[in-house]
N, C-alpha and C positions, 0 to 999 in steps of 0.2 A: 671234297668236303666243302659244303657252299660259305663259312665259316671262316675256312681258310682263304676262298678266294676273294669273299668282302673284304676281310686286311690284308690282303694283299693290292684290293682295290686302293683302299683307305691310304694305305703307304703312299700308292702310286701318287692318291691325290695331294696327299702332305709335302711331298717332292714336289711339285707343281705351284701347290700355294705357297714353298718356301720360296721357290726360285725367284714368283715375280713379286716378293715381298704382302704377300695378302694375310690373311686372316682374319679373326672378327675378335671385333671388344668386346664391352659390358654394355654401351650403347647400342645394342639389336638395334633395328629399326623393327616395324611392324607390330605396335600396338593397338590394337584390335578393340580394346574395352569396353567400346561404346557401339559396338556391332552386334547385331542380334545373331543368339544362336541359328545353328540349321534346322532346329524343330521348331521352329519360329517361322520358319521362311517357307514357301511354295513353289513349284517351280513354276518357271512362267514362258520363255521363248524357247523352240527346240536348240538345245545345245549348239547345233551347227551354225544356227542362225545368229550366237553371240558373236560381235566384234569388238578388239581393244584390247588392250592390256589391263593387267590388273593386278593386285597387290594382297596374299595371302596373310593375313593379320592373325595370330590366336588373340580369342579376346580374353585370357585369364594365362598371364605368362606366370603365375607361380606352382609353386607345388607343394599339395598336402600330405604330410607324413601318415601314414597309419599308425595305428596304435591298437597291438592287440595286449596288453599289458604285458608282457614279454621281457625279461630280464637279461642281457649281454650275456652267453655263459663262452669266459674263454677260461683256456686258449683253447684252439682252434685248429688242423689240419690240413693244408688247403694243397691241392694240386695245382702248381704254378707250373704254366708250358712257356718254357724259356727252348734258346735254340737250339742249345745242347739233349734237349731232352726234357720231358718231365719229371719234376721234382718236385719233392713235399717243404710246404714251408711251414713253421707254426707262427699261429700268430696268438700272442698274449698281452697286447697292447692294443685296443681300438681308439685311444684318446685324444692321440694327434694323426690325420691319416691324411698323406697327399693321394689326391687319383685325378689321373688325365687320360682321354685320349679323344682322339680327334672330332667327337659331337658332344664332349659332355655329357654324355649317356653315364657312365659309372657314378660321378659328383653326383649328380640328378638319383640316379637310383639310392645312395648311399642318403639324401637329403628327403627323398622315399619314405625311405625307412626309422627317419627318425633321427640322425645320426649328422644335421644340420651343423650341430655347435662343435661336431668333432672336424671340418672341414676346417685346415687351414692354408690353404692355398687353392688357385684356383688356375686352370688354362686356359685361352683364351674364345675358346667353344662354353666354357660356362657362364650361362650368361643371363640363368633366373635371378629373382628377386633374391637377396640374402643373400647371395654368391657373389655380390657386386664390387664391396670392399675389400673381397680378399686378396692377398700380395698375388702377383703373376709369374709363376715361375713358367714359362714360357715366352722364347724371344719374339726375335724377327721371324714372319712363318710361323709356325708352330713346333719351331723348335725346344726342347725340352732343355733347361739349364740347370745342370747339377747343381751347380754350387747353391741355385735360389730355393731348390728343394731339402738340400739342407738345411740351408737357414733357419728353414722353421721347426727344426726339430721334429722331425716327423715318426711317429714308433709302429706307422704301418706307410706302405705304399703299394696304390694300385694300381695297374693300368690295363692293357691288351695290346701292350707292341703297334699301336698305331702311328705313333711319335715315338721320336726318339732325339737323336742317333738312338738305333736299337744297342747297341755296346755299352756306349755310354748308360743307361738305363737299366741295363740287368747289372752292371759292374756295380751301380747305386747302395747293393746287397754287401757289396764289401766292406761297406761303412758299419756291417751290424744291424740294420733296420731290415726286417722282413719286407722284401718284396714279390707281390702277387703277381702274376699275369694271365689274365682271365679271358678264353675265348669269347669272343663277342661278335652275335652275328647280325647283320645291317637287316632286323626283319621285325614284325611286331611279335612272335615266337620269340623272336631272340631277345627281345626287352624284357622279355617276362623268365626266361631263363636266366638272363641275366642279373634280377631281383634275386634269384634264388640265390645263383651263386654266391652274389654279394653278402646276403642274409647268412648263407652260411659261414662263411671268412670271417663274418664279425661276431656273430654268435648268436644271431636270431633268425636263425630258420623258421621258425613262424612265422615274423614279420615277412621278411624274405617273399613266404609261398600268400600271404595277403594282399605283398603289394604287385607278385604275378596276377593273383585271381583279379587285382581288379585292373590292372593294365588290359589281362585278355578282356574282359568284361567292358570295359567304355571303349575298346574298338574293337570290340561286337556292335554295342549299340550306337554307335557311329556310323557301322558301316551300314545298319539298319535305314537310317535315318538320310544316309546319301543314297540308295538305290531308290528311294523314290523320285529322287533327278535324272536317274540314268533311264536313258531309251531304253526298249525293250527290243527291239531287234537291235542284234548286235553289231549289223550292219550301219546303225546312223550312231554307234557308238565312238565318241573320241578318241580318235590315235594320239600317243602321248609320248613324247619323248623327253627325258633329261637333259639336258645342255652346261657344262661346265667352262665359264667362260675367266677370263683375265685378259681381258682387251686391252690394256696396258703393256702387258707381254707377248700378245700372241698367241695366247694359249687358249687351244677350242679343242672340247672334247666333248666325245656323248656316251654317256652312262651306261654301262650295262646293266643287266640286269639281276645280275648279283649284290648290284651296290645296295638293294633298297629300294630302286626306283620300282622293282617287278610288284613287290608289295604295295606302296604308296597307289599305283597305279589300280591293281587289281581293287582295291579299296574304294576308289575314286569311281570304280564303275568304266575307266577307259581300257584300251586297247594295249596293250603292253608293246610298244613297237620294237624296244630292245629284246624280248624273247623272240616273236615273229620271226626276227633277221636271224636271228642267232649270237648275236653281241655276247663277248667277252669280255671279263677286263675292262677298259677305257677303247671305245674308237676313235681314233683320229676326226674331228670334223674334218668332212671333203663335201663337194658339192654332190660328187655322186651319192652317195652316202645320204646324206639328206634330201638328195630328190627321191630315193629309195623309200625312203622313212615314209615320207607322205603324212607330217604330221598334220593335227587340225590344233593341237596345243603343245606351245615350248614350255618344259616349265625350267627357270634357272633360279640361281642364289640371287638375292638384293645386291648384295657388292657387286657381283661378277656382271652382272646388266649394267649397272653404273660403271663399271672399268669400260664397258664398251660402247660408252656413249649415250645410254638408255635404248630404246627400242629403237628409233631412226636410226642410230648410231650404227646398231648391232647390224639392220639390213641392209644399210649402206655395203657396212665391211661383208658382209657376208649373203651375199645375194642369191644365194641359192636357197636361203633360209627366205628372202622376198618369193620365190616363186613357189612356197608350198601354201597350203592349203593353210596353216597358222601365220605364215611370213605376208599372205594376202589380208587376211583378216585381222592382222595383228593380234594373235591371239596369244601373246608372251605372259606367262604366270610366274613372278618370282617372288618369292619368299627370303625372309631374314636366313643369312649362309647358316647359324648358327641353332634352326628351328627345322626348317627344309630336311634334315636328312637324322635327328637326332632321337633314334629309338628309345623310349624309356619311359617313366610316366605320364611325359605329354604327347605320349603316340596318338591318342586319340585327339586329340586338340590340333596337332597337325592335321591331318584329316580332315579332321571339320574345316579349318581356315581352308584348305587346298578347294574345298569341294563348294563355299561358297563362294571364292575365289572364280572358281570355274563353272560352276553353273548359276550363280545368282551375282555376278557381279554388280548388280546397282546397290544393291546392300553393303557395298564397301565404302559409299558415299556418305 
């Protein structure tokens, strides 16, 4: 189930980003504002022929609630997948609700819906407008701390087992506060599934299926609006890979394609090189490996390029990444850690930043 193997990914990378101390604040970087949209822009050089690096901005990091006049009707019934098995929770409280996991996709979706001023806390992936002053109950990493999710007296909690300790975080239920945990899959399907489910936990299934229809609906029209960049033969189409870096630690990995990246990519009009190969899971960065890849674009996190020096830094250390067709041309695309891979109402906004990013780079000047 592809579902399971995204959090399964997600874990792996939360172990990763705990171990060399990373994660991201409320300071994103990558504000965009004053960059014109992609239906604005034309395209101009053949893709191949771009060099450089460049930096994926959305230029509108907030997000608007819908509103279909819709009244909360609880309580509620929710099938929460804990380890032991699935279990019904009820929920009869939406007023104080912690939700985390590791993209801010839930907070986001729940801020979706309407359900902004019911947010009281936040982790450290939440990281829109309005979400900024909220207390952190997440440590060093993206570790999850009980006791700071208490604190705020919470009368719902949600999450998907992305963070944890996973133990610590189902035991949370012992306290008496209904805790959800909601499949969630790294796809733009699964951001709109996941409106629903939310919608339905709280009590607004209609909201809910409004704020899928229009998540699928702006990356429809996104993706619309980026295939006029993309070559038509498929052959001068960009090879695209992931790269998951902490160059402070050592840590170099390449995405598969379960994480999201298959999606993000297929969207952009590239070449998916994680399906191609076959990737599973996380692959170890090796030189083999990446001489294989053959990409013509890296794309990584903003932090994770800054851990490794920035772009000279990265092919210094990693020079097998210099002898590919992106590592020649400097062709390195990174986006804010905390936008890069975050399914949910600004699915299409990612997108668009990625796909000016990569085919119209002078527009980020």
């Amino acid at each position: 189930m592809r579902s399971r193997a995204a959090l399964a990914l997600a874990a792996a990378a939360l172990a990763l980003t705990s171990a060399c101390g990373g994660g991201t604040g409320a300071s994103e970087p990558g504000d965009g504002a004053d960059l014109p949209p992609l239906s604005e822009l034309e395209p101009g050089r053949a893709p191949q022929q771009i060099t450089g690096p460049s930096t994926a901005m959305l230029t509108d990091r907030t997000i608007d609630p819908v509103d279909v006049g819709e009244q909360a009707s609880l309580p509620t019934t929710v099938v929460s997948h804990v380890r032991s098995g699935d279990v019904e929770v009820e929920v009869t409280d939406a007023s104080r609700i912690v939700a985390f996991d590791m993209s801010g996709s839930i907070a986001s979706t729940l801020w979706g819906l309407g359900l902004g001023d019911r947010l009281v806390a936040r982790d450290r992936s939440t990281v829109f407008p309005g979400a900024d002053d909220l207390p952190l109950i997440t440590s060093e990493g993206h570790a999850v701390n009980a006791e700071a999710v208490m604190a705020q007296k919470p009368t719902l909690i949600i999450t998907d087992g992305s963070m944890g300790p996973r133990d610590v975080v189902e035991q949370l239920a012992d306290t008496g506060v209904p805790v959800v945990f909601l499949d969630k899959e790294a796809s733009f399907a699964g951001a709109a599934r996941l409106a629903r489910d939310v919608g339905a936990a709280v009590g607004l299934p209609k909201t809910g299926e409004a704020l899928a229809q229009q998540i699928e609906d702006e990356v429809e029209q996104v993706r619309a609006e980026v295939r006029r960049f993309v070559p038509e033969k498929p052959s001068d189409r960009l090879r695209m890979v992931f790269l998951y870096v902490r160059g402070n630690s050592g840590v170099y990995y390449l995405f598969a394609d379960d994480s999201g990246v298959g999606d993000l990519v297929e969207a952009l009009g590239g070449v998916d090189v994680a399906k191609e190969l076959g990737w599973t899971s996380m692959q170890p960065l090796t030189d083999e490996a990446m001489v294989k890849a053959k990409p013509d674009v890296v794309l990584l996190m903003t932090h994770g390029l800054e851990s490794a020096g920035g772009v000279d830094g990265l092919l210094a250390e990693k020079p097998a990444i210099a002898l590919t067709p992106a590592g020649q041309a400097k062709r390195l695309v990174d986006m804010a850690d905390g936008d890069v891979l975050a399914f949910g109402p600004r699915a299409a906004g990612v997108v668009e930043a990625l796909a000016r990013a990569i085919y119209v780079p002078e527009a980020q000047k």
